[in-house]
Each structure stands twice: as C-alpha cells, then as structure tokens.
C-alpha positions in Angstrom: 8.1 12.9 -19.5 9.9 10.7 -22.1 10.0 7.3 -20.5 12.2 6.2 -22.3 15.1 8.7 -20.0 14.1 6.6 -17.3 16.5 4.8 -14.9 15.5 2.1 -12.4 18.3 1.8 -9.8 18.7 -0.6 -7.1 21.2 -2.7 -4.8 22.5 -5.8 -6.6 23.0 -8.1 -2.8 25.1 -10.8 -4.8 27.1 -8.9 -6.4 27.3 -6.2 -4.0 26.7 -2.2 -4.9 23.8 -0.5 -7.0 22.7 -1.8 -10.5 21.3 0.9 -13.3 19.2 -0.2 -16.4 16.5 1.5 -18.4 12.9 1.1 -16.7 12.1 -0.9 -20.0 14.8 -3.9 -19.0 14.2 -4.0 -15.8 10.4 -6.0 -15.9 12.0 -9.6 -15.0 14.0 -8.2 -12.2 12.6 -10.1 -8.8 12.3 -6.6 -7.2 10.3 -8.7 -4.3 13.5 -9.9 -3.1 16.2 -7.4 -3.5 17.6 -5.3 -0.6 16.4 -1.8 0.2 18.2 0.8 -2.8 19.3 3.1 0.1 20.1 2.8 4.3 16.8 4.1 6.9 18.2 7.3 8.4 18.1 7.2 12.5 18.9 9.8 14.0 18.7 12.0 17.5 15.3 13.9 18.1 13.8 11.9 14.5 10.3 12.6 14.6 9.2 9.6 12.5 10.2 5.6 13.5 11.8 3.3 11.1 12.9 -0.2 12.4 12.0 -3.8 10.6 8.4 -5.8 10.6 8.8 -9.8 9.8 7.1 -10.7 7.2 5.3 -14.0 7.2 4.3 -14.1 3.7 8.1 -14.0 2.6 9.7 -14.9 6.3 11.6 -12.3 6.1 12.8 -8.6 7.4 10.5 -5.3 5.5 12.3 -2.0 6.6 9.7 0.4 7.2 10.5 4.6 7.9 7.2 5.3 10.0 4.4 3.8 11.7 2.1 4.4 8.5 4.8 2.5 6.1 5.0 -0.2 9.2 0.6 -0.7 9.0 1.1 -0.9 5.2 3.6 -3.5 5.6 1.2 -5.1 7.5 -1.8 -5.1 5.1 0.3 -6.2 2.5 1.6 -9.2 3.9 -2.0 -10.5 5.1 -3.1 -9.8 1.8 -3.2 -13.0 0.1 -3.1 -11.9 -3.0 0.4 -10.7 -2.6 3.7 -13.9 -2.5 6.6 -11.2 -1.7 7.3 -8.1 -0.5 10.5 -5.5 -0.6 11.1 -2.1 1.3 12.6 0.7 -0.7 13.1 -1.7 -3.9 14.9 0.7 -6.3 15.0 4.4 -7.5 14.3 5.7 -10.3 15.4 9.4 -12.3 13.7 10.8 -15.0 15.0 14.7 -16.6 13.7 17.4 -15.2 13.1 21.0 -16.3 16.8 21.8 -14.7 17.5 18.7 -12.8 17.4 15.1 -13.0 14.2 13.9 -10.3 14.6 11.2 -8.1 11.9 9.3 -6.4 12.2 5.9 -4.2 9.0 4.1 -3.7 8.1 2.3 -0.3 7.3 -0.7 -1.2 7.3 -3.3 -3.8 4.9 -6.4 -3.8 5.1 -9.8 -6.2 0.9 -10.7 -6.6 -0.2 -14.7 -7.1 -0.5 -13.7 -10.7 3.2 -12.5 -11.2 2.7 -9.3 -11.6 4.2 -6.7 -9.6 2.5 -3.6 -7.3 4.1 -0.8 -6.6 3.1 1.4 -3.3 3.7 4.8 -2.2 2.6 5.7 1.1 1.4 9.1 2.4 -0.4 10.6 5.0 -2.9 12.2 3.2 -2.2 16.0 4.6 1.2 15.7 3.4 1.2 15.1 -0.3 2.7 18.8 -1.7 2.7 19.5 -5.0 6.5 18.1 -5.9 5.6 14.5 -4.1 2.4 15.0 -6.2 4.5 14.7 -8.9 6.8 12.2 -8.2 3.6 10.3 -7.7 2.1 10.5 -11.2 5.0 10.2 -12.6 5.7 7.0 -11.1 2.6 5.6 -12.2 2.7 6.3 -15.6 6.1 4.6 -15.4 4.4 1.5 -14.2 1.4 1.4 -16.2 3.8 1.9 -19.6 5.5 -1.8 -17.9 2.2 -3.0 -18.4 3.2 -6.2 -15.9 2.7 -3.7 -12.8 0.7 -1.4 -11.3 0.6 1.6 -8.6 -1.1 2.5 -5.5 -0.5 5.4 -3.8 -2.2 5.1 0.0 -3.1 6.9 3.0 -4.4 6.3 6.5 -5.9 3.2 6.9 -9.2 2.2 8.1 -8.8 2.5 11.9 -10.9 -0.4 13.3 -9.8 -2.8 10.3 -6.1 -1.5 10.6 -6.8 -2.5 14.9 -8.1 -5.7 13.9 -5.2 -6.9 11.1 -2.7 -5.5 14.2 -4.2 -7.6 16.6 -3.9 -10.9 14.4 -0.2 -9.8 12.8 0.9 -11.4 16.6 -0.2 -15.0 15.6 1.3 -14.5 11.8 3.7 -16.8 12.4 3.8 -20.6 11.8 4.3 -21.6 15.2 0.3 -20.4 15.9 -0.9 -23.3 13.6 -1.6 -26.5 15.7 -2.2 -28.8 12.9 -5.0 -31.1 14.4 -6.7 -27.8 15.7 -6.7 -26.1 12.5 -8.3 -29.1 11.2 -11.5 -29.0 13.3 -11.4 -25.2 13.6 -11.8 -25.0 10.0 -14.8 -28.0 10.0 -16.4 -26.3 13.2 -16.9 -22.9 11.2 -18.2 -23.9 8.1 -21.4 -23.2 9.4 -20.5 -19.3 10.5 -21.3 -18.9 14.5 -19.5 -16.5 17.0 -16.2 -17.0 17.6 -16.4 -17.9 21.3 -19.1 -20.7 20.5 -16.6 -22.0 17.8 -13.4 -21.9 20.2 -15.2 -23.9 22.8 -16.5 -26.8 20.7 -13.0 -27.4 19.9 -11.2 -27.5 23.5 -10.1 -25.1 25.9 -10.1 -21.7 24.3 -6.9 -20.7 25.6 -5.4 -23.2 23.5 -7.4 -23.4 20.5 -7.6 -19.1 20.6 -3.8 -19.0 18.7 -5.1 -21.4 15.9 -7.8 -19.8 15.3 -6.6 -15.9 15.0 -3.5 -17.6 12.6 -6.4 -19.0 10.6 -8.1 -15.8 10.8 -4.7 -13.7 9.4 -4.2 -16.5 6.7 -7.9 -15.8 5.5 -8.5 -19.7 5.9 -11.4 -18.0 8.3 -13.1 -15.1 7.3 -15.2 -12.5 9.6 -15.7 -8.8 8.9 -12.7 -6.8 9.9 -14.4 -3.7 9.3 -16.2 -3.7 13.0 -13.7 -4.8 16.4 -12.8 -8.3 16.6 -14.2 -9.8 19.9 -16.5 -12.7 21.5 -19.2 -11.5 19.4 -17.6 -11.8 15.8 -19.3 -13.9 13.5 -16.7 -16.7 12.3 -16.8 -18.5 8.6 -14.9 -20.9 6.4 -13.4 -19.1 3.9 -15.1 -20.0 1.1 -18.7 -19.2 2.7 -20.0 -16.2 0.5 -17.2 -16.2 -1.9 -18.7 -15.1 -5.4 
C-alpha cells in the first residue's frame, strides 16, 4: 500500500460537513474532539447496542456501537494516561486491487504526552480475513505518522473490566468531597483494607463515594485484577510506583 494514496476523512462540526486531506496533513488535527465521521445505525431487531457513555476525562458524550466498544470506552477514560477521547474520529481510503477500501476506526484517544492512539475493537472470534486487513493497514498508516500509534483490542479482562464498571458510577466530580478526599488520601498512605480505611474517616456510607472516585482517578491504587470488596487492600498512589 502506497501511503501516500491515503485519505483521512472526517466531520468538520464548525464548519459543518466532511473534511478530506492526505493522511500526511492531517497529524495536528485535534481528532480527540471532532464529531463521529458517520451516524450509529439503530434499527428494529439490531443485534448489537449503540447509545452514548459520558466521559469524565473529556466531560463529554463517546458514541459507542456495542457493549465491547462501550467497556473500551470505559478503560480508556480511566486510563490516566489518556486527556481526550473521540468515537468514530475519521475514515480513511487507500486503492485497492479493484476498489478504493474504507475503514473507520472506533476510537481515537489524545495521551498526556500529545500523541495520539488509535483503537480498533473486536471480539476476537470475529476478525475475518478483510477486517484483518483493514487492521494492518491501519497501523502501518499510523506508525508511518510517527506521532500515533494503534491498538487493536478484544475482550477485556472480566474481573478487572467488573471492577472499572463498578467505579465508572462515581466518575463524576460530584463523588469528590473535598475534605474527605483529603484524609482518605492521608489515611491510605500506609495501604490497609478498604473497610478499615473508610471507617477511620467517618461513616462509610458517606466517605464510600470519595473513596471509589479516588479509586477511578488512580489517586488510590488497589489491584483491579481480583473483585473489589471489604477485603481489598487500599494505597496512595504513589506506594510501589517504580
């Protein structure tokens, strides 16, 4: 493939309509905050479920086509490494043996560092040999931008994908009480289970919300890897960073 037959696509929201440049213009474009290139279909008897998932990292709507593109969602926006995220951020066409190919990846994110991830996401039983691909293409596109890179993904981890559903319900702001972050962070910098910790703060009811915000922020660590429960062993972030 000849990169340089490469079109990026994608929906211009001030100026209204689809923009078209060559994939080697297009590295500046803030693809983090552009509009999705193309509408979710919805339709009688649809097998899969597309809808919208908040995002607290940007505060903002991420369209999603599936349940699987709705958990990656997720994971990206409590990854701290990543400061913005778009749905379906452009399209891009490259010649083909008779046809020009087409390919729209699910997700775009903006990392700390400025550069730019792109995301495809699969169940892994359903990667055929024309998404398979679309798929290398696509990352030999970005690795010739040199600014981003690719990820193709699958199925989650089930417990860990539980665990960052559980605490995507106290993303939001309104979770942090200021003066209980304050101590919850000074109580766990010596790590101790997460009911002890609660409790020498106040009531755990209260303090509970603070303290699973802190835990999707990553301001408190614990290993998301086994269920999240009484018994979890709480930290300060930067316990046992390297």
């Amino acid at each position: 493939m000849d990169l340089d037959l490469v079109d990026v696509e994608w929906a211009d929201g001030e100026a209204g309509g689809l923009r078209k440049s060559v994939l080697d213009a297009v590295s500046r474009v803030p693809f983090e905050s552009v509009l999705p290139v193309r509408q979710f279909a919805s339709y009688r008897g649809q097998r899969h479920f597309t809808g919208w998932y908040w995002a607290a990292t940007t505060e903002s709507l991420v369209g999603f086509e599936s349940w699987l593109e709705r958990d990656r969602a997720m994971l990206l926006d409590h990854d701290r490494l990543v400061v913005g995220l778009a749905s379906q951020p452009f399209r891009v066409t490259w010649p083909g043996a008779t046809r020009r190919i087409s390919h729209t990846p699910d997700y775009f994110a903006r990392l700390e560092d400025g550069s730019g991830l792109v995301v495809d996401v699969r169940p892994a039983d359903r990667v055929g040999p024309e998404d398979a691909v679309k798929f290398s293409a696509t990352e030999a596109m970005c690795q010739a931008m040199g600014c981003w890179s690719y990820a193709l993904v699958y199925e989650p981890e089930p417990v860990a994908m539980a665990n960052v559903r559980w605490l995507s319900g106290y993303r939001h702001p309104r979770n942090r009480v200021r003066e209980v972050a304050v101590r919850l962070v000074d109580v766990f910098r010596e790590p101790q289970l997460l009911t002890d910790g609660a409790r020498a703060v106040g009531d755990p009811l209260a303090v509970l919300p603070t303290l699973f915000h802190l835990l999707w922020c990553a301001e408190l660590r614990t290993d998301l890897a086994v269920p999240l429960g009484d018994g979890s062993v709480i930290g300060c972030a930067e316990v046992g960073r390297g």
